[in-house]
C-alpha positions in Angstrom: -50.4 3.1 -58.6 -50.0 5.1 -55.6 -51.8 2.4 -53.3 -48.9 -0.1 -54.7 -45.9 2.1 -54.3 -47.1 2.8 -50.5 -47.3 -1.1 -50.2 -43.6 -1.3 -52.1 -42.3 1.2 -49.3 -44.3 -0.7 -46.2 -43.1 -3.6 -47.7 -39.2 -2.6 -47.3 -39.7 -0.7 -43.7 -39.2 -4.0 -42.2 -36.1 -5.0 -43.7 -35.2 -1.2 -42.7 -36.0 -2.0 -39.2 -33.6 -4.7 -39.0 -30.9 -3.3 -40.3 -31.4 -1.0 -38.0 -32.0 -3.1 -34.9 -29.1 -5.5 -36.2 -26.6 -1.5 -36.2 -28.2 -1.3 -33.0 -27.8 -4.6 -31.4 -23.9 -5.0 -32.8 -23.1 -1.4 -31.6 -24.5 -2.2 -28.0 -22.6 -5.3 -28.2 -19.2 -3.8 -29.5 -19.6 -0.7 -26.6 -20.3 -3.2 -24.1 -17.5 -5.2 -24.5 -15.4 -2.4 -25.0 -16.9 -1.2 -21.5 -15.8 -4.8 -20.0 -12.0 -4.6 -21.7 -12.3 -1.3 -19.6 -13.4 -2.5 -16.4 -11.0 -5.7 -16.4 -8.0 -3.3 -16.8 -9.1 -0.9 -14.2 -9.4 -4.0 -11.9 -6.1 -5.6 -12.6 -4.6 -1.9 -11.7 -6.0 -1.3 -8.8 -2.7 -0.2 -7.4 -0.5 0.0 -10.0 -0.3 3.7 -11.8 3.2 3.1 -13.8 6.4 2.5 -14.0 9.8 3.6 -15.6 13.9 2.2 -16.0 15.8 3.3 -13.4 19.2 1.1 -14.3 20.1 -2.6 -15.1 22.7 -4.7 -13.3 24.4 -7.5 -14.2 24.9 -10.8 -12.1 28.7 -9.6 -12.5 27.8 -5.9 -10.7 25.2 -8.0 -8.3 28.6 -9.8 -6.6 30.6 -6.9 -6.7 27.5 -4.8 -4.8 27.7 -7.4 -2.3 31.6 -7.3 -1.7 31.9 -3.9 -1.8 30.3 -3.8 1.3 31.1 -7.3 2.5 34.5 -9.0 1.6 32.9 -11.8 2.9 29.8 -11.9 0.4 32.0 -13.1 -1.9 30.0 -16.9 -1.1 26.9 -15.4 -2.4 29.3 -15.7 -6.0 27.1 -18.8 -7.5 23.4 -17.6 -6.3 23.6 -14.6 -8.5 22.7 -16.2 -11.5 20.3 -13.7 -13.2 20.8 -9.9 -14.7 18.5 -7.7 -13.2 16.1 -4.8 -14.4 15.7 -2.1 -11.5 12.4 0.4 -12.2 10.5 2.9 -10.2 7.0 2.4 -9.6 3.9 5.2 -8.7 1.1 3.5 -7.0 -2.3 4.1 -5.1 -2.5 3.9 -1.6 -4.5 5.2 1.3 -3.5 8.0 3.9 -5.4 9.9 6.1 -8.4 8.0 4.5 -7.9 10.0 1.1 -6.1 8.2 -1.9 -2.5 9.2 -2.8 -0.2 7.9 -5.0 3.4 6.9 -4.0 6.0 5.4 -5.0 9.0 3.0 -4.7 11.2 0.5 -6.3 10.9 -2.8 -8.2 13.9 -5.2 -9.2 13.2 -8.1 -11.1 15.6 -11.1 -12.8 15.4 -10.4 -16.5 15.4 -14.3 -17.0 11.6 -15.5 -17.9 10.7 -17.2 -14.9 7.8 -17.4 -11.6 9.3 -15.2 -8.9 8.7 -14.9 -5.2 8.3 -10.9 -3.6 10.8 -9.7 -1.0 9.7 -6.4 0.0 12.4 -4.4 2.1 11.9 -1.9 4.1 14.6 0.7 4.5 15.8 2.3 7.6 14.9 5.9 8.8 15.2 8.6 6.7 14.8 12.3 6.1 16.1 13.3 2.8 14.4 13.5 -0.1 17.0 12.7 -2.3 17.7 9.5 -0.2 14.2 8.2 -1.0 14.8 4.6 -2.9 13.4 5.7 -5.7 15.6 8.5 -6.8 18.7 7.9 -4.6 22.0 8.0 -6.8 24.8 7.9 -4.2 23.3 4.9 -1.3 25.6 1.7 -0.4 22.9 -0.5 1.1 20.1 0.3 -1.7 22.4 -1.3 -4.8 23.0 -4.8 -2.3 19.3 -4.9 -2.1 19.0 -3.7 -5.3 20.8 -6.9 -6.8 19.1 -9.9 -4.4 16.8 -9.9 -7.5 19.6 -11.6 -8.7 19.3 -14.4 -6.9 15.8 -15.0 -8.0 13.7 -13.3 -6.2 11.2 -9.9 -7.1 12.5 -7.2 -4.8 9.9 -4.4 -3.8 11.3 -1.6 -2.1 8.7 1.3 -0.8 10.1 4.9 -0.8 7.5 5.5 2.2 4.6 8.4 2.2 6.6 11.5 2.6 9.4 10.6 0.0 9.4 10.2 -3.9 6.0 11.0 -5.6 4.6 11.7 -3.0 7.2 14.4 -0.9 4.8 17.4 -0.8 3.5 15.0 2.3 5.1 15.1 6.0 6.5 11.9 6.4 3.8 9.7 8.9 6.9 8.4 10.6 6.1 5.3 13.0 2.4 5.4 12.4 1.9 1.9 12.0 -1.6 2.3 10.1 -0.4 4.0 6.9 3.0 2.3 6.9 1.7 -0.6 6.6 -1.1 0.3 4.2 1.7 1.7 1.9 3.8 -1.7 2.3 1.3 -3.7 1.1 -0.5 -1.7 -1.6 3.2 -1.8 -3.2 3.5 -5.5 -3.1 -0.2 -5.4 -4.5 0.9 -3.3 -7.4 4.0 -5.4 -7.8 1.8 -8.4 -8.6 -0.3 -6.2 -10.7 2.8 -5.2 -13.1 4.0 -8.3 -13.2 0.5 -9.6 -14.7 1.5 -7.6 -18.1 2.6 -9.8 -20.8 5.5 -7.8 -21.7 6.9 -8.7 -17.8 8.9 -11.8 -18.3 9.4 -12.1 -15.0 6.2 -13.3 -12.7 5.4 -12.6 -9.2 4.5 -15.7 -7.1 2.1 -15.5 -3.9 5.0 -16.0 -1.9 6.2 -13.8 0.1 9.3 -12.4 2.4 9.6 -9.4 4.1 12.6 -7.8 5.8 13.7 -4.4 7.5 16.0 -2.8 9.3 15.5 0.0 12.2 12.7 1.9 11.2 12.2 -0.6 8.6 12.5 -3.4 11.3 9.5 -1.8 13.1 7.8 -1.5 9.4 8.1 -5.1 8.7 7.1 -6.9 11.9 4.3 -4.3 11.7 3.5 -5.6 8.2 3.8 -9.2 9.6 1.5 -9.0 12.3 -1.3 -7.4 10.0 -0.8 -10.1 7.3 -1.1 -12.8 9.8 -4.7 -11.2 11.3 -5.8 -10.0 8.6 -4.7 -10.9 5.0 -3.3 -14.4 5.6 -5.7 -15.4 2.8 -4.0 -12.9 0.2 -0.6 -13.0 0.9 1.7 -16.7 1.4 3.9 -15.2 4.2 7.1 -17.5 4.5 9.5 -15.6 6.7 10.1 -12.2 8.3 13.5 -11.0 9.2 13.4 -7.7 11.5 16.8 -6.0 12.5 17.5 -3.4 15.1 14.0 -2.0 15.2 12.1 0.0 18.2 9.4 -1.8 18.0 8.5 -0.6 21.2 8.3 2.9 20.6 6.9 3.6 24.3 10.4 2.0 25.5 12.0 3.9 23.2 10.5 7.0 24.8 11.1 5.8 28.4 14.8 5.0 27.5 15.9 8.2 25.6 14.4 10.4 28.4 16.3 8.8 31.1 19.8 8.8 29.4 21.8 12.0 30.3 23.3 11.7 26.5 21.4 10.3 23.8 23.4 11.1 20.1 19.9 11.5 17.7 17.6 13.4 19.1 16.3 14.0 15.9 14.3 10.7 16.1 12.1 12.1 19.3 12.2 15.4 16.8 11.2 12.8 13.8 8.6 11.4 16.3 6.8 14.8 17.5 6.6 15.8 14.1 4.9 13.3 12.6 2.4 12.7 15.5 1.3 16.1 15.3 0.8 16.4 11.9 -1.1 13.5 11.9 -3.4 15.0 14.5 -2.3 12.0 17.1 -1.1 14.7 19.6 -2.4 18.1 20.4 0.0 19.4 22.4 2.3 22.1 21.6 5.8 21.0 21.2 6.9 22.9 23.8 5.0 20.7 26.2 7.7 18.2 26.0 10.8 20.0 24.2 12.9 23.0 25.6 12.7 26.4 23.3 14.8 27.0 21.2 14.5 23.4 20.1 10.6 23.1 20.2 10.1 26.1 17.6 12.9 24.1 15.3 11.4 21.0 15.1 8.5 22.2 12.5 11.3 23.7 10.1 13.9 20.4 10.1 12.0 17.6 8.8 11.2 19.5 5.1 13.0 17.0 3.3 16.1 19.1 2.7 18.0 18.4 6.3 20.0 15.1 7.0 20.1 13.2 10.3 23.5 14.8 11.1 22.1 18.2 10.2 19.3 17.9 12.4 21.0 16.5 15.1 23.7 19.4 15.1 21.1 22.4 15.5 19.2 20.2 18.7 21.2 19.1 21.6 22.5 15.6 22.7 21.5 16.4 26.6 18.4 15.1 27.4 17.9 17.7 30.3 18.2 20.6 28.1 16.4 19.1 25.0 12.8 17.6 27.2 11.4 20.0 29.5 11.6 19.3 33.5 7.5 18.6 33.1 8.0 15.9 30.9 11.1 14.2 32.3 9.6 13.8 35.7 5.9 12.9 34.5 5.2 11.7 31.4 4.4 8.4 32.1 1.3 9.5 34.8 0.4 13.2 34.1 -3.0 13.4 32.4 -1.4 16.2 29.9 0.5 13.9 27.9 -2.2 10.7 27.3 -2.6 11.6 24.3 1.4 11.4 23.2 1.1 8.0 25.8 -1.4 6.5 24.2 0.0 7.4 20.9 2.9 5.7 21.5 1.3 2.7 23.1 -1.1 2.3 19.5 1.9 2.6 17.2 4.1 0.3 19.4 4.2 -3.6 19.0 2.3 -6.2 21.3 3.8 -9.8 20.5 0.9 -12.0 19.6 1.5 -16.0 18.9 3.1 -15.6 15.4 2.8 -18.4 12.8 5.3 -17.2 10.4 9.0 -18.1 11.0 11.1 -15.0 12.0 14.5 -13.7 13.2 15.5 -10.8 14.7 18.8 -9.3 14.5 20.4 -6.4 16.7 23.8 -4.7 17.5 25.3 -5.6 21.0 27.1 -2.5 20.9 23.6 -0.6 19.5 23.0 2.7 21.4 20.7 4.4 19.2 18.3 1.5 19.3 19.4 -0.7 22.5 19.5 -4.3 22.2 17.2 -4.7 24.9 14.2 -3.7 23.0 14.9 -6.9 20.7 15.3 -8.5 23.9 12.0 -7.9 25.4 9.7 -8.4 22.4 11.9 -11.9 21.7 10.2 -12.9 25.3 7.2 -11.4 25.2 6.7 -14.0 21.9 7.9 -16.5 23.6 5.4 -15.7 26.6 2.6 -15.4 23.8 3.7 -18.9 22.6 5.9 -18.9 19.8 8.3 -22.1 20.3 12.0 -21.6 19.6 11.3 -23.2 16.3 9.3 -20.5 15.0 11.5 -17.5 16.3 15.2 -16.7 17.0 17.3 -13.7 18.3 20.6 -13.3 16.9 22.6 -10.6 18.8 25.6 -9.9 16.7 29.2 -8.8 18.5 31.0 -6.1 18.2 28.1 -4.3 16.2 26.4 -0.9 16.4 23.4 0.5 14.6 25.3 1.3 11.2 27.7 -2.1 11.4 25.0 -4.2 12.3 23.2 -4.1 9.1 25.7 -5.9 6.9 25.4 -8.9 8.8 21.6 -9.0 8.8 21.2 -8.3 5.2 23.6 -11.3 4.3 22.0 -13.9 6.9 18.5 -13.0 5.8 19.5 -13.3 2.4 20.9 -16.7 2.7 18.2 -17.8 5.1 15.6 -16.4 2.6 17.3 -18.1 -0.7 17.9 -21.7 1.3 14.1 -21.4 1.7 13.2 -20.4 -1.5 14.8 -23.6 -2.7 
């Protein structure tokens, strides 16, 4: 009796066993695909962190942000077709070889539909509350802002410095991280628009435009697409307006004028250059006291360009020191600014993207002639006239300028979109 009811249990341990092993085996099978659902989602946001409403216009307020600024816009009336959903984005990029997140905009046409990306980059800034992403009171942003309406996806980066991530010095023209930033947000752009709830899709086409520092940013972003991410991203045209896009001509013109009305952009400069450890100089190595010991306290986020500008001085002899005037482009004490300057400015190379420039004749912040002289040195690097075009616009300065290259980039953009 007891012989048989050990054989009844060792007859049911195997049945035991693979119920067990079948728990087992399913639970495995359940975690592991639970692990892949896991791993698939962290891949498809590899940039993207979130995103929120910011505001809606309507194809109605697209026109009307147009005209306000431009009477003339009025033409664009029939290619704003869509309504448009504007939201702010956080996203992961890389600075200083650590990852951040940051931030910026995305506009997209609320009509279901396959989208191409322009990504704009916005001119030079140093208020926090002007950062795209928050900005309540901008004329330019809203114009951009509503191209979406025309059928395109519209990415708009706030910049490292600005937005979610302002508790950082602004890396201002350092083209490394710039355009690391640009093109992580375009990245997570394509990344939102995967998610099934987005009606509106992101394409792999791609344009890019920018104005002043932003026309630095873009041909920046350009040139590093082209060598290096051609593969990723279908690059169909670049329109670059009133940028220094050579910064070391920048540097060389500003110190020789007598007058130059924002000096906060060498104060911009310095700033950023130290911070990022490009320069070890003191400030005072190339900028007069009281000025010098100013610099450090202006660019906080808090000060605009006018402020800034007011507590420096407009006379370049009493803003740069004697030293520098006289020798920075030959005395060993300021290579490292030199070479700085040199790394961060742009070398034409034989670019295969079509691409316009744009600048002010009557520009003195920015003078035409840096336009001028990177238009030839692409020519001299090869680019044929069909590839490449300078428009220098009458009657223009820095601020006027703009409203004439945002609505001939838009139209050249939209005429070859279609």
């Amino acid at each position: 009796m007891i012989k048989r009811n050990i054989k009844n249990r060792n007859m049911k341990r195997p049945k035991l066993y693979q119920y067990l092993l079948l728990f087992f085996v399913i639970t495995g099978l359940s975690l592991n695909s639970c692990k892949d659902d896991k791993q698939i989602e962290e891949e498809a946001s590899k940039y993207y962190i979130s995103s929120a409403a910011k505001s809606d216009i309507s194809a109605q307020k697209a026109l009307e942000n147009f005209t306000n600024i431009a009477p003339e816009a009025v033409l664009l009336g029939s290619l704003l077709k869509y309504d448009v959903e504007v939201r702010t984005v956080n996203y992961k990029t890389v600075f200083k070889d650590k990852n951040i997140m940051v931030s910026g905009l995305i506009c997209l046409p609320k009509q279901a539909g396959n989208y191409p990306i322009i990504s704009f980059q916005n001119g030079t800034n140093t208020l926090h509350s002007d950062a795209p992403s928050v900005s309540e009171d901008d004329l330019v942003l809203p114009m951009i802002e509503s191209v979406a309406s025309m059928g395109f996806i519209v990415v708009i980066p706030d910049y490292i410095g600005f937005g979610a991530s302002s508790n950082l010095v602004h890396p201002y023209l350092d083209a490394k991280s710039s355009t690391q930033c640009i093109l992580d947000m375009i990245r997570a752009a394509k990344e939102y628009t995967v998610n099934d709830k987005v009606v509106a899709k992101a394409t792999n086409d791609l344009f890019i435009f920018g104005y002043s520092q932003g026309g630095w940013a873009t041909m920046q972003v350009q040139k590093t697409i082209e060598k290096e991410n051609s593969a990723e991203f279908n690059l169909v045209a670049s329109s670059c307006g009133g940028g220094p896009y050579s910064i070391e001509y920048m540097n060389r013109y500003i110190v020789e004028q007598d007058e130059y009305p924002m000096p906060f952009f060498i104060g911009y400069l310095l700033n950023s250059y130290k911070s990022i450890g490009y320069i070890t100089n003191p400030i005072s190595d190339i900028i007069q006291e009281p000025y010098a010991s100013l610099i450090p306290t202006l660019f906080d986020g808090t000060n605009s360009s006018g402020t800034i500008n007011s507590k420096l001085t407009p006379f370049m002899s009493k803003f740069f020191t004697a030293e520098y005037r006289s020798t920075y482009s030959t005395n060993t004490k300021f290579a490292g600014l030199k070479a700085s300057l040199l790394s961060n400015s742009i070398t034409a190379w034989k670019a295969s993207t079509p691409m316009k420039l744009f600048h002010g004749a009557d520009d003195v912040y920015i003078p035409v002639g840096v336009s001028q002289k990177i238009f030839q040195d692409f020519k001299t690097a090869g680019v044929p006239d069909s590839q490449i075009q300078l428009t220098v616009i009458p009657n223009t300065d820095h601020t006027s300028a703009v409203f004439t290259t945002g609505l001939q980039t838009m139209m050249w953009f939209y005429n070859l979109k279609e």
